[in-house]
N, C-alpha and C positions, 0 to 999 in steps of 0.2 A: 319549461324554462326557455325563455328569449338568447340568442343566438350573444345579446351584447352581456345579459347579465353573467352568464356562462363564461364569455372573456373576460368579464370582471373578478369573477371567483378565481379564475385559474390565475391574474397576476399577482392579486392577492396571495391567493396559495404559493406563487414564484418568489415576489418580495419577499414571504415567511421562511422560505429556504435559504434564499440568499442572505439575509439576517441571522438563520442560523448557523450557515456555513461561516459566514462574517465573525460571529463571537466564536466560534472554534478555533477559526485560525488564528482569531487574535489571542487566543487563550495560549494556544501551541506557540505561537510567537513569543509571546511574553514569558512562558512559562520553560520551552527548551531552547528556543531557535536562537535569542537571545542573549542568553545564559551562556552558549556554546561557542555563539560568534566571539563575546567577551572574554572568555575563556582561550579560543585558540590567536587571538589579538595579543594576551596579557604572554600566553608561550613562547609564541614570535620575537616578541619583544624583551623577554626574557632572554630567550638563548641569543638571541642578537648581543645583549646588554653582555652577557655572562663571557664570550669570546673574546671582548674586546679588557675586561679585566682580570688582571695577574697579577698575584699576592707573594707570599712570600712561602705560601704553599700550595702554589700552584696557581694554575687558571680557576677564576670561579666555578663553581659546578652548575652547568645548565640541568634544564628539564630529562634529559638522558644520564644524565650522572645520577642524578636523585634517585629515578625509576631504578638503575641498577643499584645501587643502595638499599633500596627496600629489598629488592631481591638477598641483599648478602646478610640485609639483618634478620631476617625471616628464615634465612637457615643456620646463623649462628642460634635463633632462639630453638628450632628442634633440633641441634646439636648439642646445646644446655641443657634440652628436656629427655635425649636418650643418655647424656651423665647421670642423670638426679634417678630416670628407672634403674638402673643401671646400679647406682648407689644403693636405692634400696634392695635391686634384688639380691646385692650382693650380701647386707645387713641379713635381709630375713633367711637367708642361706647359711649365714654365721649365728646367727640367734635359733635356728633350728637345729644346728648338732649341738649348740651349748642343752638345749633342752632335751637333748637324746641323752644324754651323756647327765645331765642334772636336772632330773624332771620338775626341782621348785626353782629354777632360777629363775630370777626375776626378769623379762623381756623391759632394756631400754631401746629406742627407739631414736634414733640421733637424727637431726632436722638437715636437709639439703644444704652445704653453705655456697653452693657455688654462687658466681655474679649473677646479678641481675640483668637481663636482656631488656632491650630496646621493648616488648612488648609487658615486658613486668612493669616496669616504670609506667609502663601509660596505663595498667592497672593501677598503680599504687598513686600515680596522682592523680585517677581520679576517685579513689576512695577517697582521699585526704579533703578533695577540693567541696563534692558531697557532703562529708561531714562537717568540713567548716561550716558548709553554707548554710547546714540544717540548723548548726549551732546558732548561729547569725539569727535566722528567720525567726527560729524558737523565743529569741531576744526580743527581734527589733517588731516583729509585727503586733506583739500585746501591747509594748511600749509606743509604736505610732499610736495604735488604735487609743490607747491614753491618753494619750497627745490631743489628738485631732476632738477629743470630747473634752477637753477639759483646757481652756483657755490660757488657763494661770500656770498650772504643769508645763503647758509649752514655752511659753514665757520662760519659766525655769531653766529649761533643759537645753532647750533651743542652741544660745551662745555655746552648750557643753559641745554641742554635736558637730554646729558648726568651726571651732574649733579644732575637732580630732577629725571632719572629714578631709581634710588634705594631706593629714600626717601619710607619710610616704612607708610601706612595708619595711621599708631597709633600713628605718628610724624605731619602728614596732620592734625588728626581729632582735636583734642585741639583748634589747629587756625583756624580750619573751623568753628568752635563751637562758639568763640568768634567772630568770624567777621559777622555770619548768626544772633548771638543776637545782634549788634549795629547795623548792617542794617536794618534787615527786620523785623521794628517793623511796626504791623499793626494791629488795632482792628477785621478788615475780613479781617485774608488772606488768599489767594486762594490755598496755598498750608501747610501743617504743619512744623513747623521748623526743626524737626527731618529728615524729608522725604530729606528736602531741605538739610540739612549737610551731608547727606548719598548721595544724588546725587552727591554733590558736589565734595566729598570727592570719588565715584566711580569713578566720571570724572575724578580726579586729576592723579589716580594712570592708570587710564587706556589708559590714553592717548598717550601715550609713545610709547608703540608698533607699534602706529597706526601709528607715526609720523616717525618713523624709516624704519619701513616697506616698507610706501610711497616712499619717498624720495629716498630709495634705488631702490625701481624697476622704480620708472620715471630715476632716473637718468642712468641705467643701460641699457636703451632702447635701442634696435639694430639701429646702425648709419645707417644704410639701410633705415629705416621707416623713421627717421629726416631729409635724404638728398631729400627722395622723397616729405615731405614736405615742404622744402624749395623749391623744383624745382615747384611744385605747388604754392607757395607760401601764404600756408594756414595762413589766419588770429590767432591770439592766441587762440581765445579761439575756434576755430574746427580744431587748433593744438593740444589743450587739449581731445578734445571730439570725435574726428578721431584716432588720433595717440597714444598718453600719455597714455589714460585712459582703451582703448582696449589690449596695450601691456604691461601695468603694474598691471591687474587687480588681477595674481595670485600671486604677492609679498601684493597688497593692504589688499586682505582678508587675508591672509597668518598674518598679522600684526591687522588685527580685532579678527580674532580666538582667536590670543594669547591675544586680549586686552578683549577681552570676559570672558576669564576663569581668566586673572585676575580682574576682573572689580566684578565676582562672587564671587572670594575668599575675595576680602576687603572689603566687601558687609559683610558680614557674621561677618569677626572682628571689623568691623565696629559699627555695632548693638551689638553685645557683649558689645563693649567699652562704647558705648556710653547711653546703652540702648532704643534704638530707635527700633520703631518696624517691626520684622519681626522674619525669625528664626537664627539669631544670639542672637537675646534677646531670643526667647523658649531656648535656648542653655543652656544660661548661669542663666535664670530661674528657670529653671531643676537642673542646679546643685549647686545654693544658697538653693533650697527646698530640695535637701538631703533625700525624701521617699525613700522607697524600690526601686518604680518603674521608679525613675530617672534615672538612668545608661541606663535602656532599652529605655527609650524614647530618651533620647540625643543618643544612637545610632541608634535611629531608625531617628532621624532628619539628623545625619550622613551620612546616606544611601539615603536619598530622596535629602541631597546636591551634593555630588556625584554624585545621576542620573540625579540631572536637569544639573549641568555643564556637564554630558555628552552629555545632549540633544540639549545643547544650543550650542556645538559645531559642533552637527550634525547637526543644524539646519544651520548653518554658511555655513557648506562645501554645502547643499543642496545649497544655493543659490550662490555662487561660482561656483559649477556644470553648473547651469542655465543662469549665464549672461557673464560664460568665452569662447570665443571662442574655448578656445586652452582646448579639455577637459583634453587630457593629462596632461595637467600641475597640474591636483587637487589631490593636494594627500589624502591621508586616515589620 
């Protein structure tokens, strides 16, 4: 090997490093460096902001107010949770001499009724918001995919949809409220009526994108794929499950995403409005009880709404990632 071609391998092989080092760091940059800067920017700027405003209960709460707040809600909740041990060990302590003393009594079992913590609520809304949205999905995706195959059904429905997607929750929840109390009367029911008007009402509003969304990537499907199914002659429904559902899967999520994060937001005014539980009622809780330390906890609810809709939507594209063929198509 020649003394010059040898220095041509080795810059070669340098460029190749340096390009690699290149897309790393810009990977790391983009991906924490970033994110971080933006982050302790928006802080700065917050507790700047926060000091200079004074309410009627108090100074705003900056980023140090919030942080100890989390702190105090997270030990009021295992304060909650050694009452509720506590309650039961006391029950089964009382239900065992009853049983010494009367070997056929019947053992009842009485339910915890203490309050609900800061950390039950953001369980139970997002049971609620989940279930809506499954509700929703279960609807609107047979009904796009209807839609988007059938010209004249859109035609139909279309003006319906358009129509009720503006309708605001807080115009939904009234009527939903009245029609779940003349229905669902029942001495055991299996679910609580509030749960059920917040489903309903997440359903109502979030359906919409879904159905939109659909409808518009079935019917937008490359006539290349429809002709080779016709030439095959595929039955409907592995016309649907072949063709349709493969090539319109990045418009379908693309229209769950958006129905997601609104499916979270009317969840939240929801509970507010209606008082039903989860944290739209800690919200609005918080700020009929008027303490000191209300401002910092409604912003600290603030911040845990925020991140679960961010998460719920990174949960979305995660699984759009996984069942889309075409990865390109996913965006951020």
């Amino acid at each position: 090997m020649s003394l010059s071609t040898a220095t041509i391998n080795r810059s070669t092989v340098n460029e190749k490093m340096m390009k690699t080092l290149k897309s790393v760091f810009n990977k790391v940059t983009n991906t924490l460096i970033l994110p971080a800067v933006g982050i302790a920017i928006f802080l700065v700027l917050w507790s700047i902001t926060a000091s200079s405003i004074h309410t009627s209960l108090g100074e705003f709460p900056g980023p140090n107010a919030v942080v100890k707040q989390f702190s105090a809600l997270y030990d009021e909740h295992n304060t909650e949770r050694e009452k509720a041990e506590a309650f039961y060990d006391r029950q089964d302590l009382r239900n065992a001499k009853k049983l010494e003393k009367k070997p056929d009594y019947v053992v009842k079992t009485r339910a915890y009724t203490g309050k609900e913590t800061f950390f039950d609520q953001i369980l139970t809304s997002l049971i609620t918001v989940t279930s809506g949205f499954l509700v929703a999905a279960f609807i609107a995706i047979p009904l796009g995919i209807w839609m988007g195959l059938s010209a004249k059904l859109n035609s139909a429905i279309n003006p319906i949809v358009q129509i009720f997607k503006p309708v605001s929750p807080l115009a939904w929840l009234p009527l939903v409220t009245m029609i779940v109390s003349a229905l669902y009367v029942s001495d055991d029911p299996m679910v609580s009526k509030s749960f059920l008007t917040s489903l309903i009402t997440v359903s109502l509003c979030s359906l919409w994108p879904m159905v939109i969304n659909t409808s518009i990537g079935v019917s937008s499907i490359d006539s290349d794929l429809l002709n080779v199914s016709k030439v095959l002659r595929l039955p409907t429904f592995t016309h649907i499950k072949k063709i349709v559902l493969p090539a319109s899967i990045p418009m379908i999520f693309t229209g769950m995403r958006l129905s997601f994060g609104v499916a979270w937001m009317v969840l939240i005014a929801a509970e507010m409005l209606a008082q039903n539980p989860g944290l739209g009622k800690f919200v609005w809780d918080e700020f009929q009880n008027g303490s000191s330390d209300s401002l910092a906890r409604i912003m600290a609810a603030v911040v845990v709404i925020g991140f679960i809709g961010f998460l719920l939507d990174r949960i979305m594209l995660a699984l759009q990632r996984k069942v889309s063929w075409d990865k390109s198509s996913v965006s951020v």
